[in-house]
Legacy VTK file of the C-alpha trace (Angstrom):
# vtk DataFile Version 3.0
C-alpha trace
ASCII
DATASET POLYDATA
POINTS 489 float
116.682 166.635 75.319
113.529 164.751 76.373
110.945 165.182 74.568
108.409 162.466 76.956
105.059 164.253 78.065
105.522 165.388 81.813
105.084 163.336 84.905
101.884 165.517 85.636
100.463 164.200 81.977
101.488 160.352 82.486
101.625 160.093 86.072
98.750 158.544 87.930
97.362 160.550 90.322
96.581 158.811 93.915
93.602 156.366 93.958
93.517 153.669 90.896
95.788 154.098 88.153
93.823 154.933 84.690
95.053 151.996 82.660
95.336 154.223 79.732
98.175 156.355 80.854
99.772 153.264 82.706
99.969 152.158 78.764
101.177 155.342 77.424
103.822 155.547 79.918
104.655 151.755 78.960
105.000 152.498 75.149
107.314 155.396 76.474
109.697 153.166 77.909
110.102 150.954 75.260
111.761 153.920 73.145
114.290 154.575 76.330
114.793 150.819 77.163
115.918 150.088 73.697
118.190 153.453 74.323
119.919 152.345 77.518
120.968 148.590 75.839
124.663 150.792 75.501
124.187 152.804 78.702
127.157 153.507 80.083
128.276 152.922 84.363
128.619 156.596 84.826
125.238 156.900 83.622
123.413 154.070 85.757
125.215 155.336 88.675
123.569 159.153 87.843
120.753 157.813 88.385
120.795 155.859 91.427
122.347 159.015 92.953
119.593 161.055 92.140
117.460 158.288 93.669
119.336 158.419 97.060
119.710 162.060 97.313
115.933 162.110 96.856
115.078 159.616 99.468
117.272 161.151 101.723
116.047 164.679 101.247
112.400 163.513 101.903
113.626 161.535 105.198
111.835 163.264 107.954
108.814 162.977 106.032
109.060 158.996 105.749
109.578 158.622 109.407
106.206 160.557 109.659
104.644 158.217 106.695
105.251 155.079 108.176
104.118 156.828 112.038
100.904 157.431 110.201
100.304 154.341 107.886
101.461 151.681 111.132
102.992 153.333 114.062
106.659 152.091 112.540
109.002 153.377 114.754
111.634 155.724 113.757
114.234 153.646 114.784
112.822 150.469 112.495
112.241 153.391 109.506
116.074 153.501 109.953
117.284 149.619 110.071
114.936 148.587 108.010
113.359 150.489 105.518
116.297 152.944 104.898
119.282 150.500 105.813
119.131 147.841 103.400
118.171 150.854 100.589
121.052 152.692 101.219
122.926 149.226 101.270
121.672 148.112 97.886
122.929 152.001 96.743
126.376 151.906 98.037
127.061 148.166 96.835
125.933 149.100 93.345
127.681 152.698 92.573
131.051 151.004 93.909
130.922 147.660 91.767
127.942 148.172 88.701
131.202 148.654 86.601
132.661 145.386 87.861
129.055 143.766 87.419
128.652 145.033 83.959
131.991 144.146 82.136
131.803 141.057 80.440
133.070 137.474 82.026
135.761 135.536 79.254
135.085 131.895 79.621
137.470 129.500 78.764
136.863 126.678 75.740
135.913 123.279 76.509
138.036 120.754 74.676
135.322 120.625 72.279
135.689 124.423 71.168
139.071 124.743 71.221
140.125 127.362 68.827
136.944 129.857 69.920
136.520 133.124 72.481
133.771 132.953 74.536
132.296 135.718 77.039
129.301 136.702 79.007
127.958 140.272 78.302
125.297 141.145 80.598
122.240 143.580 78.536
119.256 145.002 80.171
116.125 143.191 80.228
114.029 146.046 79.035
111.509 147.335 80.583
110.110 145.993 84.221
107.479 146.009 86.450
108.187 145.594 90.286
104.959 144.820 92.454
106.277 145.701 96.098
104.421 144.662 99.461
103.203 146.571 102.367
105.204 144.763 105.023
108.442 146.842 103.356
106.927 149.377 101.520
110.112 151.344 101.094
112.685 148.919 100.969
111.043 146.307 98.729
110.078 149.110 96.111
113.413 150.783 95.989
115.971 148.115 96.682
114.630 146.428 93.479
114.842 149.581 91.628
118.501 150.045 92.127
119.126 146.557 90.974
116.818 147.565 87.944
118.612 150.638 87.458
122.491 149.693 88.119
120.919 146.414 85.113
119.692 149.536 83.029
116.288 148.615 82.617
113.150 150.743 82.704
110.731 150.685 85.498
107.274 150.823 86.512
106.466 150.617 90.678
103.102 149.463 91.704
103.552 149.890 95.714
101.081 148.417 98.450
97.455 150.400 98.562
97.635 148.916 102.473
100.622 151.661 102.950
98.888 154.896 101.309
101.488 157.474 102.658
104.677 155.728 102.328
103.178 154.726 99.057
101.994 158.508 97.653
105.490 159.478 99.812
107.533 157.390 97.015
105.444 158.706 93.926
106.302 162.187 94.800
109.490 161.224 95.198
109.704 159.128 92.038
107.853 161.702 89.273
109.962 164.392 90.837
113.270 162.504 89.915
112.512 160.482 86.938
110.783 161.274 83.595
107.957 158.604 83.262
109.463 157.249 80.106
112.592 156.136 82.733
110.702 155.340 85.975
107.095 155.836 86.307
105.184 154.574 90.224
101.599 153.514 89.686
99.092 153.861 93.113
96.126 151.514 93.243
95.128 148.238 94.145
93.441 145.161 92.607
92.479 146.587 89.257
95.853 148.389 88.813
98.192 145.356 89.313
95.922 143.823 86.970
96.470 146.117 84.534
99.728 146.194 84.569
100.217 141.988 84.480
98.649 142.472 81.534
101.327 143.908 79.579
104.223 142.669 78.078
106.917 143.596 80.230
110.474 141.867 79.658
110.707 140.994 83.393
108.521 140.969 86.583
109.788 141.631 90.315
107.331 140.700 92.983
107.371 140.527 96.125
104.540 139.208 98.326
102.208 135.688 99.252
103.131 132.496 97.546
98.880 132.666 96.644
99.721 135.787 94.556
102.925 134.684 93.212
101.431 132.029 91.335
98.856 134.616 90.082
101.831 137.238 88.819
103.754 134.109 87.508
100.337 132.705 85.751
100.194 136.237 83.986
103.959 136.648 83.264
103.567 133.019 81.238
101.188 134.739 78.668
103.850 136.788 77.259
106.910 134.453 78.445
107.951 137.382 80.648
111.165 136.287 83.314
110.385 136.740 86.511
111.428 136.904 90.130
109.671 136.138 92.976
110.170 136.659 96.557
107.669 134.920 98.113
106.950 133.694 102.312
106.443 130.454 104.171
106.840 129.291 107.642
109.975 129.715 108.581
111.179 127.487 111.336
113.474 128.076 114.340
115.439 125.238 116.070
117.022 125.875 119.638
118.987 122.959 120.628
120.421 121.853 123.952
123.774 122.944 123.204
122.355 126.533 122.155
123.367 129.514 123.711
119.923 129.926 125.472
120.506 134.076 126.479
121.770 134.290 123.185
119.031 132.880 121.319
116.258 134.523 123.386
117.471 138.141 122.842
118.268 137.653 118.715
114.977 135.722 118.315
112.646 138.131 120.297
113.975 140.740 118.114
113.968 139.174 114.496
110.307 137.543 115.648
108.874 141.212 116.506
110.917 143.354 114.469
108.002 145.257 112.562
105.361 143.583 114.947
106.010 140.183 112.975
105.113 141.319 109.570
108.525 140.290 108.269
108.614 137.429 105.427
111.611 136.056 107.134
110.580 136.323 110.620
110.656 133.237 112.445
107.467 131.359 112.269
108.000 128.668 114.451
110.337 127.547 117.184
111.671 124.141 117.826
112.801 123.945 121.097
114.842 121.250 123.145
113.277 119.831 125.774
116.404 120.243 128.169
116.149 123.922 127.609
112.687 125.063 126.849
111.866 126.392 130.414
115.443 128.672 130.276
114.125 129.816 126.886
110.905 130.655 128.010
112.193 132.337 130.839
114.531 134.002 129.044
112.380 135.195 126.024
109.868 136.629 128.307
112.349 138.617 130.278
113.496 140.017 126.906
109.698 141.278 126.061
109.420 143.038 129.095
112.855 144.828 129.015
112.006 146.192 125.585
108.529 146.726 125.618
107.512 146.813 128.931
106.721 144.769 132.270
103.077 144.465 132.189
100.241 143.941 129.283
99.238 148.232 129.870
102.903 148.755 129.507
103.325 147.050 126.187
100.493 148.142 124.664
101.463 152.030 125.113
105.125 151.473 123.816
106.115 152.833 121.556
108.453 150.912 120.061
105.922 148.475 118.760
104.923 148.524 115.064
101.084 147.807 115.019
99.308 145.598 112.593
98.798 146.812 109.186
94.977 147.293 109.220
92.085 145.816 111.082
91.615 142.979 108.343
94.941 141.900 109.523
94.072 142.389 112.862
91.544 140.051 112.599
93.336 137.326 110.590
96.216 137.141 113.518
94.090 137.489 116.125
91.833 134.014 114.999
94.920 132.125 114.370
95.658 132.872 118.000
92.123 132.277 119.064
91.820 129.157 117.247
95.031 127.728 118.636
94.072 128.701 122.377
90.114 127.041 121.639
92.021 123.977 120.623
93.929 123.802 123.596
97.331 126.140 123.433
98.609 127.376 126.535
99.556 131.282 125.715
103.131 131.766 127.801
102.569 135.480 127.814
100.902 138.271 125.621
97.887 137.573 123.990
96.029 140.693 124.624
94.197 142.051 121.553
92.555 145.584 120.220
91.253 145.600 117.098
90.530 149.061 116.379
93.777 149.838 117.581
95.026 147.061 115.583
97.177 145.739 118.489
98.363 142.279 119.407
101.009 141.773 122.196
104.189 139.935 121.697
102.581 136.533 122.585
104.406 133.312 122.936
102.411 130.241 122.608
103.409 126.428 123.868
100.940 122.981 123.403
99.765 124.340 119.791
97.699 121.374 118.791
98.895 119.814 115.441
95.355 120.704 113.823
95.737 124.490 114.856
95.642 126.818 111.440
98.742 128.698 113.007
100.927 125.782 112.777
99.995 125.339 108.754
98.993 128.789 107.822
102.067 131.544 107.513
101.641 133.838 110.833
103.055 137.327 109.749
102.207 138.733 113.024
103.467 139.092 116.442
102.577 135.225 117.779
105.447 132.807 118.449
104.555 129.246 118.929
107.163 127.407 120.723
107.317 123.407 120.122
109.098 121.216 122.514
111.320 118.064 120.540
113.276 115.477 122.175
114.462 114.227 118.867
116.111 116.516 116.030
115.600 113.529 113.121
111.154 114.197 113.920
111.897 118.084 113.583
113.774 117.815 110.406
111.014 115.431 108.935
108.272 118.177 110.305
109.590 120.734 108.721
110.199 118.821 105.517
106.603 117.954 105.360
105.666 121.544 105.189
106.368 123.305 101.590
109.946 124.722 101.552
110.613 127.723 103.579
111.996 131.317 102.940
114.591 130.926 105.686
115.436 128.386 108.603
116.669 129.461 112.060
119.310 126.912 114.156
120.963 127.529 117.141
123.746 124.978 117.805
127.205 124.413 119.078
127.093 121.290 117.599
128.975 121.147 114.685
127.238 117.442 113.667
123.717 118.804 114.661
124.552 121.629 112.125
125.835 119.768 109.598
122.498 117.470 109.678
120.241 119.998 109.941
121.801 122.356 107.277
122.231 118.934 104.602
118.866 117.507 105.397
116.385 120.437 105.253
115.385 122.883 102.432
115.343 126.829 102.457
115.749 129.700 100.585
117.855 130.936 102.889
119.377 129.496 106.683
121.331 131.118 109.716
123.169 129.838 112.295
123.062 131.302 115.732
121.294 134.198 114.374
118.235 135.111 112.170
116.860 137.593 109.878
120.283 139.037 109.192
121.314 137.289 105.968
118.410 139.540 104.434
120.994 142.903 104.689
123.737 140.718 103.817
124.630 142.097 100.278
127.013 139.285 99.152
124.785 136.823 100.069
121.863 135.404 97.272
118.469 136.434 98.625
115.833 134.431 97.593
113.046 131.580 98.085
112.794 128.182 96.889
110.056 126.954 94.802
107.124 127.610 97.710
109.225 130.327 98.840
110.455 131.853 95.776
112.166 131.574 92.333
115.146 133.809 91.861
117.648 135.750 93.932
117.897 139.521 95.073
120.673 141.833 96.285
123.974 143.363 95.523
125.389 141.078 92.189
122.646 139.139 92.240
119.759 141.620 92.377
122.090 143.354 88.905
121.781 139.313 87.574
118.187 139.507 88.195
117.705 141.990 85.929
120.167 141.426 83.411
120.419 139.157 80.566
123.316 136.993 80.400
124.361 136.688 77.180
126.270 133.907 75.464
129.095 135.278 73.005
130.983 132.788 71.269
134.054 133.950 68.095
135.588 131.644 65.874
139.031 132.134 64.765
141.542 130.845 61.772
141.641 127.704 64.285
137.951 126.509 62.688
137.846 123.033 64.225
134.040 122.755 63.446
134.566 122.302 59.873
136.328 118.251 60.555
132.475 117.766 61.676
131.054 119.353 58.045
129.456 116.373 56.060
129.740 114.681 53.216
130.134 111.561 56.689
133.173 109.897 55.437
134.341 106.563 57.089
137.502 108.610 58.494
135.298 111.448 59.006
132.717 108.945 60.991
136.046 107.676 62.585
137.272 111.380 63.697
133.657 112.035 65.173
133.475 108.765 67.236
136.997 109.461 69.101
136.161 112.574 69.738
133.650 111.534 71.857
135.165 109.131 73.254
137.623 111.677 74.389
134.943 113.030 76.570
134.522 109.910 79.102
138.625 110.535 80.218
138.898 112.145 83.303
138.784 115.894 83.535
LINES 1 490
489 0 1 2 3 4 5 6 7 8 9 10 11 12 13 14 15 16 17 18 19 20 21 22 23 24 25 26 27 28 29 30 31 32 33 34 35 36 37 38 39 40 41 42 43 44 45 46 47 48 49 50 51 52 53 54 55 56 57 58 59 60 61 62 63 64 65 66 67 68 69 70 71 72 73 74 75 76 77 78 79 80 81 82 83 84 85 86 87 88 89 90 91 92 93 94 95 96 97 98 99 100 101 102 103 104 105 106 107 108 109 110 111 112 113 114 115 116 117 118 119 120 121 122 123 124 125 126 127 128 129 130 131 132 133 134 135 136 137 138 139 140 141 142 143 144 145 146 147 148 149 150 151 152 153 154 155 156 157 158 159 160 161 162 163 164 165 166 167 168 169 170 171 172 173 174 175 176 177 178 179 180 181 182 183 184 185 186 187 188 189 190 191 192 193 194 195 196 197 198 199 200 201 202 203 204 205 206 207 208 209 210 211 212 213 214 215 216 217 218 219 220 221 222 223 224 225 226 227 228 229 230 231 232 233 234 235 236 237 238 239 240 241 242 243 244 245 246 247 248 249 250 251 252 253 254 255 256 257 258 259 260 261 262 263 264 265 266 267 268 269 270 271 272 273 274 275 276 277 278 279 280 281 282 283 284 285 286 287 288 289 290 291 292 293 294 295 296 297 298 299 300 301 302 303 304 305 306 307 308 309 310 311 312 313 314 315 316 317 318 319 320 321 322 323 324 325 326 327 328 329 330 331 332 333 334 335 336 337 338 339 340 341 342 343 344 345 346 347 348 349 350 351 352 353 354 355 356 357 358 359 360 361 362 363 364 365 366 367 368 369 370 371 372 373 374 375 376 377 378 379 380 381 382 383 384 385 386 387 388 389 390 391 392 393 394 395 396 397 398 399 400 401 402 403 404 405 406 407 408 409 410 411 412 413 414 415 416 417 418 419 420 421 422 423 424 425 426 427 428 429 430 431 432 433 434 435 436 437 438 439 440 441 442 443 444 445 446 447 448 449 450 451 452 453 454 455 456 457 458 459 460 461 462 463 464 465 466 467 468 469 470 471 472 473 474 475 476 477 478 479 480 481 482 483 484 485 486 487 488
């Protein structure tokens, strides 16, 4: 029986969170954390059922959500908001009892005589900060990995996304007691609140600027953390690229939710040989899809708008500040703030002192940089921090393997882009700019697990020939035991 106060008592209502029921609803969790340490599979996978059949039941009313918050599509509700969710479900109520059962590891020659295992425990109790960009799929993909771990949770979703985000509380206090899962609205104040507190692990997802904030606050009470973070990710199109091929992938990873994507590609490298065909090809791509003319495009609807006018504004300087520095705009470039619209636009002759070619885009603008030589590219993008994902397409096996050994990135495709984010067998995550840890599938449970070290001794004590008093034969026995370690393995 739970005897926890209700979710009307403890749960915030909509607006910022009162930071003294985000605290009661904290101490709560530490009695239920400390619970689920021995929770059993059947019991993790309860509760990510209840989580899907929840989401599911409430489905019409997301696709209205995300109509209202940023004209999203129904369509891109589906593949990616509810997609990689469902995904992340499936994956863990098939293998969470494969994930949880300990790993035997075998001795070294140096503990010979001992058993040795992995066990995998809950962290406890965690907070995951989700962004607006995702606001469905990067609050509850994280919260199945939490859950199949058996950890606690408190949500903090984006205050950018207010239905999607007041969509998800109802959905969360109607399915959870607070002392198990508990969503917190707000914005500035309320994430501040809640860094504050001594949670056992931290999932964020967001700006590297803020990541270094959550990780700053995570440090004061030596909190684990995990954070998927952005960067500009960069696309290479070489002259042995399928050109058609390219165009049509790239047009729709670059655009898929207007550009507001951390993985979306940022900029595009392009062979000289076969920039005009992409061009070409690209552009004939954004007209099939969302129309032939700038009128048609701007009443599809198929095209995500900008988040908010602030945004709005933010894209459309980098684009104005590119163009006022001399960048030819290819096509697109038509703006409406208060409708917060920008075209598809495709840029060429970006100066190397424009902001968009330092500053991460997230936005529907596509600079497109001509290269003769792949060794200048590869040094480009290593002078930039290191990226969330890099984008090459090649028939070139060498090319490949030189681009692939000689670049950096928390993630890479080849002849494709964007995908290897709903690929649940694959580690996602950044690298140092763009990230510290990984997400998904096994690795989303790792995440949020701790992996315990279990070693047993046996009758077979070998230790004790290392037990002072230091003998001469016991200094001898020491001394060729380690020089039994520089033999080959």
């Amino acid at each position: 029986m739970n005897d926890a106060p209700s979710s009307q008592t403890l749960q915030a209502a909509a607006g910022e969170a009162d930071p003294h029921r985000m605290r009661a609803v904290f101490e709560l969790q530490q009695t239920t954390a400390l619970r689920w340490r021995d929770s059993t599979a059947r019991e993790r996978i309860a509760r990510i059922e209840k989580l899907r059949d929840a989401m599911l039941a409430h489905r019409t009313a997301f696709h209205q959500a995300f109509a209202q918050d940023y004209r999203k599509p129904e369509a891109e509700v589906e593949v990616s908001e509810f997609l990689p969710v469902m995904d992340e479900i499936h994956q863990a109520i098939g293998s969470v009892r494969r994930w949880m059962k300990p790993k035997r590891v075998w001795p070294t020659k140096t503990m010979l005589g001992t058993g040795a295992q992995v066990q995998y425990q809950p962290r406890g109790r965690v907070l995951v900060i989700a962004p607006w960009n995702y606001p469905l799929s990067l609050c509850f993909g994280p919260l199945v990995s939490a859950l199949a771990a058996g950890n606690t949770v408190i949500i903090k979703p984006s205050e950018m996304t207010p239905h999607v985000s007041a969509l998800m509380g109802r959905i969360i206090a109607d399915t959870f007691p607070p002392d198990e899962v508990a969503l917190f609205e707000g914005s500035l104040p309320t994430s501040q609140a809640l860094l504050d507190m001594p949670f056992d692990h931290i999932f964020f997802t967001g700006s590297p600027a803020v990541g270094k904030v959550v990780m700053a606050a995570a440090a004061k009470h030596l909190a684990s953390v995990t954070l998927e973070l952005g960067g500009k990710s960069p696309v290479i199109v070489d002259a042995s690229a399928n050109v058609q091929m390219a165009a049509e992938t790239l047009m729709w990873g670059k655009f898929l939710n207007n550009g507001q994507t951390c993985v979306a590609p940022d900029t595009a490298y392009v062979h000289a040989s076969v920039k005009q065909a992409f061009v070409d090809a690209c552009r004939s791509v954004l007209q099939q899809r969302y129309g032939a003319g700038a009128a048609a495009q701007k009443a599809s609807a198929d095209l995500t708008r900008v988040v908010n006018r602030r945004h709005t504004q933010r894209v459309a300087h980098l684009l104005n500040d590119a163009v006022a520095r001399g960048a030819k705009v290819l096509t697109g470039g038509d703006i409406d703030e208060a409708q917060c619209y920008i075209a598809p636009t495709l840029l060429e002759r970006v100066p190397a002192d424009a902001a968009i070619l330092s500053e991460e885009i997230f936005g529907p603008l596509l600079p497109i940089i001509e290269y003769t030589d792949l060794d200048q590219v590869i040094h480009d993008i290593n002078r930039q921090p290191k990226p969330l994902a890099l984008y090459l397409w090649s028939t070139d096996r060498q090319s490949i393997r030189r681009v692939l050994s000689h670049t950096s990135s928390g993630g890479a495709c080849v002849n494709h882009c964007v995908a290897h984010f709903a690929h649940g067998n694959l580690p996602f995550g950044g690298v140092n700019n763009s990230g510290i840890g990984n997400a998904h599938g096994e690795y989303g449970f790792k995440a949020f697990s701790h992996e315990r070290a279990v070693l047993r001794g046996s009758w077979l004590h070998l230790v004790k020939l290392f037990f002072p008093p230091y003998t001469p034969g016991r200094n001898k026995l020491i001394r060729m035991t380690v020089d039994l370690l520089r033999l080959p393995f």
